[in-house]
Wavefront OBJ file of the C-alpha trace (Angstrom):
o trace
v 14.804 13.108 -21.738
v 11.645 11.930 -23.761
v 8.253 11.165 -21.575
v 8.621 7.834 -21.192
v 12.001 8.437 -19.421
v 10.587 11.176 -17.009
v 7.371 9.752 -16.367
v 9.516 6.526 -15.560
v 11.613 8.694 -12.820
v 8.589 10.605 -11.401
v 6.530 7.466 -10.542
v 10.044 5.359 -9.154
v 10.432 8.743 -6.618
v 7.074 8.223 -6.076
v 7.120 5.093 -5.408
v 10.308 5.241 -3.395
v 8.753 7.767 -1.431
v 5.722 6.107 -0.367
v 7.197 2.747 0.380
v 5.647 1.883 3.910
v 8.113 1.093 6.270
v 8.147 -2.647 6.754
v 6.410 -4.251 9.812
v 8.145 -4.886 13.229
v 7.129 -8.683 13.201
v 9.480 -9.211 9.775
v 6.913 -11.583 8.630
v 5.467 -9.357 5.923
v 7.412 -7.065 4.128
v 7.258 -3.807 1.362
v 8.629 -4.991 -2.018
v 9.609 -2.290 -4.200
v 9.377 -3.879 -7.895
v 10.443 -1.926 -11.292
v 10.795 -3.096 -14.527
v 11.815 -0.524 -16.160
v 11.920 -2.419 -19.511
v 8.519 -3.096 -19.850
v 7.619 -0.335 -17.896
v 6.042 -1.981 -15.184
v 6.320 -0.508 -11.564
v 4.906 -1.917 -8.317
v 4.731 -1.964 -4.517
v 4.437 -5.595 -3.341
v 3.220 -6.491 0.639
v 4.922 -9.835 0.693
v 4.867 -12.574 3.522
v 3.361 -14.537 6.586
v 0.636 -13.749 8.843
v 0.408 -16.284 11.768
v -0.219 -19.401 9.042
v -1.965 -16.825 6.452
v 0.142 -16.474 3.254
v -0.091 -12.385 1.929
v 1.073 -11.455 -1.973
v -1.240 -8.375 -2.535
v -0.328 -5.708 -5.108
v -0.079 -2.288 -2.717
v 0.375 0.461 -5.538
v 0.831 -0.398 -9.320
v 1.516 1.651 -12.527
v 2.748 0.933 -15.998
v 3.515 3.104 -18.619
v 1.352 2.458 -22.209
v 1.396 4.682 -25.387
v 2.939 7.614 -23.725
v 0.368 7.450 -20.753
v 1.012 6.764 -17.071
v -1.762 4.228 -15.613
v -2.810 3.752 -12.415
v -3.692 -0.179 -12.429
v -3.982 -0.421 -8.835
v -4.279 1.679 -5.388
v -5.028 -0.243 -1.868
v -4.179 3.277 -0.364
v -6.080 6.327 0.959
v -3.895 8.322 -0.975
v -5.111 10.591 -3.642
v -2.699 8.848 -6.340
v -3.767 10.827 -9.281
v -3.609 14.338 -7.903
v 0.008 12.807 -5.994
v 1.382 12.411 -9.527
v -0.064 15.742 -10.956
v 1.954 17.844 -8.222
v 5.056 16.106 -9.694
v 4.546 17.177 -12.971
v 2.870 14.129 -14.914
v -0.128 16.180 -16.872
v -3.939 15.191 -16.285
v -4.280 14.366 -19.720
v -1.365 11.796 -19.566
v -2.959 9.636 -16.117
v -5.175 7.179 -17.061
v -7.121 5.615 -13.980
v -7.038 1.974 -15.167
v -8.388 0.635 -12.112
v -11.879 2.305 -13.313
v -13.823 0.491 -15.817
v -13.794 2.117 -19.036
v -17.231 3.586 -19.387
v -16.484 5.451 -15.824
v -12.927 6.671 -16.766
v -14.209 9.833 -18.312
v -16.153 10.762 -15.133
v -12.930 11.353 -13.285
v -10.958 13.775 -15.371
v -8.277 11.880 -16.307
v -7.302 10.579 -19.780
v -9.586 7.904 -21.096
v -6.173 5.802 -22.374
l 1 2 3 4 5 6 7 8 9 10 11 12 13 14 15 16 17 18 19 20 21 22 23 24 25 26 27 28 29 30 31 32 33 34 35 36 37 38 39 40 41 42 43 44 45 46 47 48 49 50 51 52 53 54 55 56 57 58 59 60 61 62 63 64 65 66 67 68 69 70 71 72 73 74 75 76 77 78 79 80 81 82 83 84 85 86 87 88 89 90 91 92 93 94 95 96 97 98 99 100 101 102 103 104 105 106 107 108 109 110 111
């Protein structure tokens, strides 16, 4: 299996893992989306509120030059260190989220 391939399985178990369980109204719901392709994967929060439309990106990472990104995180989970304990290396994360003159303040790869 090359790194592309594993990193693509580590971050759909993660993903999988850490889908929040969807609402007791049904109105809004947890949309698990991979495209595995392009190497695009995503948590979606999808739906109505009373007459207030939601489509907000709830975890997001793509896969670029051999490096997992982290393009987005609206949790208060430690994403980075998450991924780490699964066995994607520190120098292969790239926090994308963080402008690039901050990225090499947090440890991670720069890209």
């Amino acid at each position: 299996m090359d790194k592309t391939e594993k990193f693509q399985k580590i971050i759909i178990q993660y993903l999988e893992s850490v889908m929040p369980e969807q609402t007791q109204d049904g109105e809004v719901e947890y949309q698990l989306v991979c495209d595995t392709e392009h190497h695009h994967y995503q948590i979606q929060k999808v739906g109505w509120r009373g007459d207030h439309y939601i489509h907000q990106t709830y975890l997001h990472f793509d896969i670029k030059s051999g490096k997992v990104w982290i393009q987005e995180n609206r949790t208060e989970r430690e994403v980075g260190e998450e991924l780490l304990e699964l066995g994607i290396p520190k120098s292969d994360i790239v926090i994308g989220l963080q402008p690039p003159a901050l990225r090499p303040l947090t440890g991670y790869a720069m890209a």
